[in-house]
C-alpha positions in Angstrom: -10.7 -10.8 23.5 -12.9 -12.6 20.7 -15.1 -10.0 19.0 -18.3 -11.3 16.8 -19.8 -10.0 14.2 -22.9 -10.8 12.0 -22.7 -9.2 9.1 -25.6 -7.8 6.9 -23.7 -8.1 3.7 -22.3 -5.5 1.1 -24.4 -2.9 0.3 -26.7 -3.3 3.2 -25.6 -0.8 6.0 -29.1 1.2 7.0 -28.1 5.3 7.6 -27.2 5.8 11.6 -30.0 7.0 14.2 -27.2 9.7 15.2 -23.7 10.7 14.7 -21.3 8.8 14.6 -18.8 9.8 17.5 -15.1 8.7 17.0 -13.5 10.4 19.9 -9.9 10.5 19.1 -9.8 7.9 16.3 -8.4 9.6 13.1 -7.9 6.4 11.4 -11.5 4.8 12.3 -13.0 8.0 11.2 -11.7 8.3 7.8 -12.1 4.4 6.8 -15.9 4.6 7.8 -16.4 7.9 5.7 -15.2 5.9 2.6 -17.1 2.9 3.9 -20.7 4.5 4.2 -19.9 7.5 1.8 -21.2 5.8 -0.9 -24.8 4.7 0.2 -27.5 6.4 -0.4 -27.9 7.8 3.2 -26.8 10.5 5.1 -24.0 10.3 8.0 -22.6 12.5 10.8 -19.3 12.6 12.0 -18.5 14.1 15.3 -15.2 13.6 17.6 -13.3 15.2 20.8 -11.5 18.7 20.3 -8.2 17.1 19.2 -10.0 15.0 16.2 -12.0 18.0 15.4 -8.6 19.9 14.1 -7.6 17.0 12.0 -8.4 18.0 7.5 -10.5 15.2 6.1 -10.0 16.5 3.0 -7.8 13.9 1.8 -10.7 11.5 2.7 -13.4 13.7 1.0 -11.9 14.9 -1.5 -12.1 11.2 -3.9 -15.7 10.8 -2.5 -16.9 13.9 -3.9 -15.5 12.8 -7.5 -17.4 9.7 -6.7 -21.4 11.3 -6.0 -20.6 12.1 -2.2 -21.9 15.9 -0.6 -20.2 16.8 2.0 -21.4 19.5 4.9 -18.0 20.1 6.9 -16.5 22.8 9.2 -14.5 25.3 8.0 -11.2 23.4 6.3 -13.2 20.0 6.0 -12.8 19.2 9.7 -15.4 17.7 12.2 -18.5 17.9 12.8 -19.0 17.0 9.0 -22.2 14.9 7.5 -21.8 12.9 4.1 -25.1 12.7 1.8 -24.6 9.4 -0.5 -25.3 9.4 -4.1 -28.5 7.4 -5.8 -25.5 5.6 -7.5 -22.1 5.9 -6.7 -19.4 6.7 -9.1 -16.5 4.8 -9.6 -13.2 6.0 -10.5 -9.9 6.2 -10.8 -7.6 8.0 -8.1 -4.0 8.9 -7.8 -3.1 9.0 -4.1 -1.6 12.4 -4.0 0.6 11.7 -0.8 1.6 8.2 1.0 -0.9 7.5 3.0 -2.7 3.8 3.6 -5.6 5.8 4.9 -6.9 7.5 1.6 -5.7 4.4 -0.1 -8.0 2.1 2.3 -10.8 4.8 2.4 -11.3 5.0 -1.6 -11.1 1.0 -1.8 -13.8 0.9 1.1 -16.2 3.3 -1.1 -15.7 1.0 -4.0 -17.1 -2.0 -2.1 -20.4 -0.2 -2.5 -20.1 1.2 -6.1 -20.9 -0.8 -9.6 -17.7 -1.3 -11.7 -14.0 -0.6 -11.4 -12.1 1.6 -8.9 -8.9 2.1 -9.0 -6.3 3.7 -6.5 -3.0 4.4 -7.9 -0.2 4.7 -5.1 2.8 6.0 -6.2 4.8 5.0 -3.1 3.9 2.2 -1.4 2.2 2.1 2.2 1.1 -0.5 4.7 -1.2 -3.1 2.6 -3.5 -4.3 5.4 -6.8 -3.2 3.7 -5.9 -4.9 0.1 -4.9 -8.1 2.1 -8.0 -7.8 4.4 -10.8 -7.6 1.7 -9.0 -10.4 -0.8 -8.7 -12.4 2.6 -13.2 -11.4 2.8 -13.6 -12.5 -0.8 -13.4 -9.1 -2.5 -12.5 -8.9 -6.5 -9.5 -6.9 -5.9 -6.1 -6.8 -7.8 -3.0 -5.3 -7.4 -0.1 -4.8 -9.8 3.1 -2.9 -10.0 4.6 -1.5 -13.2 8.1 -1.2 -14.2 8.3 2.6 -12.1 7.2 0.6 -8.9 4.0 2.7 -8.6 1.1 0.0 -7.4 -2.7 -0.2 -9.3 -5.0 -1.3 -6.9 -8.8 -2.2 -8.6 -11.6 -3.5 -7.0 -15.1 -4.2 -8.6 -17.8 -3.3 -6.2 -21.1 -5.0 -5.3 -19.5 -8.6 -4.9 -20.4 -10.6 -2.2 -18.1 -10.6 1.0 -18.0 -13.8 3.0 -16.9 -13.6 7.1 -13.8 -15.0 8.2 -12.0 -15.7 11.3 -9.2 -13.2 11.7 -6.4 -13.7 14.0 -5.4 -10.1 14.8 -1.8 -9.9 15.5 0.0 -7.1 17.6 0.2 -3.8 16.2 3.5 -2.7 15.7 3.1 0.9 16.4 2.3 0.0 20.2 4.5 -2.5 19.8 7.3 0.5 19.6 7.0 1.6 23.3 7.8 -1.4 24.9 10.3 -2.4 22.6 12.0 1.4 22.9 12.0 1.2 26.5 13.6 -2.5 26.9 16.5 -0.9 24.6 17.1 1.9 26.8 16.7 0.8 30.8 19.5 -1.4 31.6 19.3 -5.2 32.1 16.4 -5.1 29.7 15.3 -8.6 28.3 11.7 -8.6 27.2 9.9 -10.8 24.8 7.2 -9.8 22.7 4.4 -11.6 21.4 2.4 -12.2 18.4 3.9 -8.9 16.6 2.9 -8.4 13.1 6.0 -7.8 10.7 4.4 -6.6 7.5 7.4 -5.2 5.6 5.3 -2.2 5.0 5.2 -1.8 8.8 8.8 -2.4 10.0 10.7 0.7 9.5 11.4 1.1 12.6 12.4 -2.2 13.8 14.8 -1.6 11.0 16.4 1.3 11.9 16.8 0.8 15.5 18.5 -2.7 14.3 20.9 0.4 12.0 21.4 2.1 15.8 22.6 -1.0 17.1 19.3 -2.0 18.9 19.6 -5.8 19.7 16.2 -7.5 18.6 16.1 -11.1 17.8 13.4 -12.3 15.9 11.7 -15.6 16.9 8.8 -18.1 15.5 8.4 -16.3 12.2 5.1 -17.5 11.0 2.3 -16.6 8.7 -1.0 -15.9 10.0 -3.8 -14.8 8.0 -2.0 -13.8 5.6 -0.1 -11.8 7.1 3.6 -11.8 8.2 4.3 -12.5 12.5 6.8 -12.8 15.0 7.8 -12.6 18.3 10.7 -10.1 19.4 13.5 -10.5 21.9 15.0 -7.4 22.3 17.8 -6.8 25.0 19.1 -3.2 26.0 21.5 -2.0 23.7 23.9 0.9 23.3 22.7 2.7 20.3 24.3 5.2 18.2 22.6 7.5 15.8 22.0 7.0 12.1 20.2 9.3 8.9 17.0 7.6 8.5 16.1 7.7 4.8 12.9 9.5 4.2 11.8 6.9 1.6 11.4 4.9 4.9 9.2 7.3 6.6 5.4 5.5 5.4 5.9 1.8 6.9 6.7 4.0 9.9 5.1 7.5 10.6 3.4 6.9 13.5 7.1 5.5 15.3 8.7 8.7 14.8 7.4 10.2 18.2 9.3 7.1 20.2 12.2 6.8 17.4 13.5 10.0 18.6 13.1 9.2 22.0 15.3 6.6 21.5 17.5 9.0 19.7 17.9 11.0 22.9 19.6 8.4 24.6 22.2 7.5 21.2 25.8 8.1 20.4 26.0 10.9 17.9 23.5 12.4 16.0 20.2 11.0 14.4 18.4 12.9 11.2 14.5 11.7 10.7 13.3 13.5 7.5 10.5 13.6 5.2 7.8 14.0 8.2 5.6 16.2 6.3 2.8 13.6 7.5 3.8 14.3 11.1 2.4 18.4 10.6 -1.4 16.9 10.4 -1.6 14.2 13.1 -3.4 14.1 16.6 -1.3 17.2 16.5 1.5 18.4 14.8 3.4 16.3 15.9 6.5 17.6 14.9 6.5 20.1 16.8 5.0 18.3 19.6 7.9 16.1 19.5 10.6 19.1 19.1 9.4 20.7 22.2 9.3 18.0 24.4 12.5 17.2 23.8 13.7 20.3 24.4 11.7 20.8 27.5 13.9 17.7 29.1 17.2 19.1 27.8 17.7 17.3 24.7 19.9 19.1 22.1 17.6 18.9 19.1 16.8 20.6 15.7 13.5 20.8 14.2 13.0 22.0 10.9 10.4 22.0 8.3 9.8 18.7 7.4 12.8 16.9 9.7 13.9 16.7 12.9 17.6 16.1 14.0 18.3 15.0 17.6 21.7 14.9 19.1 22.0 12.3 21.8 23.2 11.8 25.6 23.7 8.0 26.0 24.3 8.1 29.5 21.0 10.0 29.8 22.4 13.0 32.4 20.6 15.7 32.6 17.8 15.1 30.7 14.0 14.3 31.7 12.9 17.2 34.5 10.3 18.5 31.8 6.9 18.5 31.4 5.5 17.8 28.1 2.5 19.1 26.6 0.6 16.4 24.6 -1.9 17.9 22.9 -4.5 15.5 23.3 -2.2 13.3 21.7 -1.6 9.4 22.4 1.5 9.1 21.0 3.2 12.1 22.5 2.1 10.7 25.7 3.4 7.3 25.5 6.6 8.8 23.8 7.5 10.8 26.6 6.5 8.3 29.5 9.2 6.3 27.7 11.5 8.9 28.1 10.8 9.2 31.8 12.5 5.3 32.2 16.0 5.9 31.1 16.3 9.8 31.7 18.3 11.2 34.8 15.1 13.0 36.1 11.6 12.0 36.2 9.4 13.0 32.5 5.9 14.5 33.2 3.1 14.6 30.7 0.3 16.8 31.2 -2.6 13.9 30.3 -2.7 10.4 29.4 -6.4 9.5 29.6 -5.8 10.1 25.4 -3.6 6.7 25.5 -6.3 4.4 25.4 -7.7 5.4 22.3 -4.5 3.1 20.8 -3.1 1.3 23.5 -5.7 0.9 26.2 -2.9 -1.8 28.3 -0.2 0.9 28.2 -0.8 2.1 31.7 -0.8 -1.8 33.3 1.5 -3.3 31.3 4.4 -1.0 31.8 4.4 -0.9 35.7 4.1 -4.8 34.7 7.6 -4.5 33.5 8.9 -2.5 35.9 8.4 1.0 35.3 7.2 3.7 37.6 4.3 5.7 36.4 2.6 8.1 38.9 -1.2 9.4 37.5 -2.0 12.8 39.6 -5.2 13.4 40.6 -6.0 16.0 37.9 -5.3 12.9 35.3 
């Protein structure tokens, strides 16, 4: 598809007719609040029951030092409205967890604000955004001291000019595919155009530590950023400890990692997935459960999950998994449903298209079996 757009400039956004709806799109949401927060305007926020849950108080939080009111539900959740300051504040912010959102939120509001702001990230997540806006013309910098923590500054007001972005294949949704070519046998499946941004490989990584045979092909640049295309062949995997240092280039893999884990030799640890509490759901526990409710021996605890595999895949799959309005959880568990013993049910997947609208064609397109009842 080839999307258009004319831009009006920076600074030039006019204040919405009505709210703003994002459905299910936590990421979308929280970039636009830092994006408009910061004119002089007011803006409503409004999603589905499962993006109502979600805090935005890691979002909000940084625009209120910056000028921005904020009228929210109980616990900073949706339906909220942001009232812009005359003059935004700039200033400087210490990213209190890992997370490119906050990050890319706070560097969005100081498009829009006179002077210097500064994000300070102590641990380093995906870098999309700081690419995107030097890539748009943006006076932004980035530097990394001696303790490895980055200093991101942007002077606002500049003049953006429009560009023509090749957008390569996100490899989150990338992750189903690949997962399910590892596990159903005789798999050989090419994929195309993926992006391989180091901060968005952890995954490919570890599954390459389980054994996972993926070739890389055609390595390239392309705007900027790092792509490829994958082979990846099914492979016998065995299970690994997946340092928690790794966990930000790939929080949102976890749900299919341990899919994948189900199916290993021996025992795979996933902790520091903290992050994982205050997703679509908490997706932890999402995970944990459905796991167990296809008979996979697994252990979640706090802030980790352990699963103990069955590589021959006997006995497990029969369940049916409760999603929670969540995408990933869906696609996760449809996965599942291709290598089990049994057939996997998930109680929706209309949610999967707010990620990975082709999910539901392409698969069948590679030869799995996917039944919708006629509730779905």
């Amino acid at each position: 598809d080839v999307w258009i757009i004319n831009g009006v400039g920076n600074g030039c956004l006019l204040q919405p007719e009505a709210a703003l709806d994002f459905g299910n799109a936590g990421t979308g949401a929280r970039l636009t609040m830092g994006l408009v927060g910061t004119y002089d305007m007011k803006t409503s926020f409004i999603g589905d029951a499962s993006l109502s849950k979600r805090p935005m108080g890691r979002v909000l939080n940084p625009l209120r030092e910056m000028g921005v009111q904020v009228e929210a539900a109980d616990g900073d959740r949706m339906p909220l409205t942001l009232i812009g300051p005359k003059t935004a504040n700039p200033i400087t912010y210490r990213v209190p967890m890992a997370s490119a959102q906050v990050k890319s939120a706070v560097l969005l509001a100081g498009l829009n604000t006179p002077g210097v702001t500064t994000v300070i990230e102590p641990v380093m997540t995906r870098d999309h955004t700081e690419k995107m806006l030097q890539g748009f013309g943006a006076d932004l910098t980035v530097e990394t001291d001696k303790d490895g923590v980055r200093h991101i500054r942007i002077t606002g007001q500049g003049k953006l000019v429009g560009q023509t972005i090749d957008v390569p294949g996100d490899p989150s949704s990338t992750a189903f595919p690949l997962v399910a070519a590892l596990l159903v046998e005789g798999s050989d499946v090419t994929i195309r155009n993926v992006l391989m941004n180091p901060t968005r490989t952890g995954l490919i990584l570890t599954l390459q530590e389980m054994g996972a045979d993926i070739e890389v092909l055609n390595a390239r640049l392309a705007g900027g950023e790092d792509v490829a295309d994958l082979r990846v062949r099914a492979s016998k995997l065995k299970g690994v400890a997946v340092p928690p240092e790794r966990a930000p280039s790939m929080i949102d893999e976890y749900p299919v990692l341990a899919i994948a884990a189900s199916f290993a030799e021996g025992e795979t640890v996933m902790d520091g997935l903290h992050e994982l509490r205050v997703k679509e759901s908490d997706r932890l526990a999402a995970v944990a459960r459905g796991l167990e409710a296809n008979g996979v021996d697994c252990t979640e605890g706090e802030m980790s999950l352990t699963v103990r595999g069955r590589p021959d895949g006997k006995g497990l799959g029969g369940g049916t998994v409760a999603t929670h309005l969540d995408h990933r959880i869906a696609m996760s568990f449809l996965v599942m449903g291709l290598a089990a013993e049994k057939p996997v049910t998930v109680d929706d997947s209309n949610m999967i298209a707010t990620s990975f609208p082709e999910f539901m064609d392409m698969m069948p397109g590679l030869g799995a079996k996917i039944e919708l009842s006629n509730a779905q």
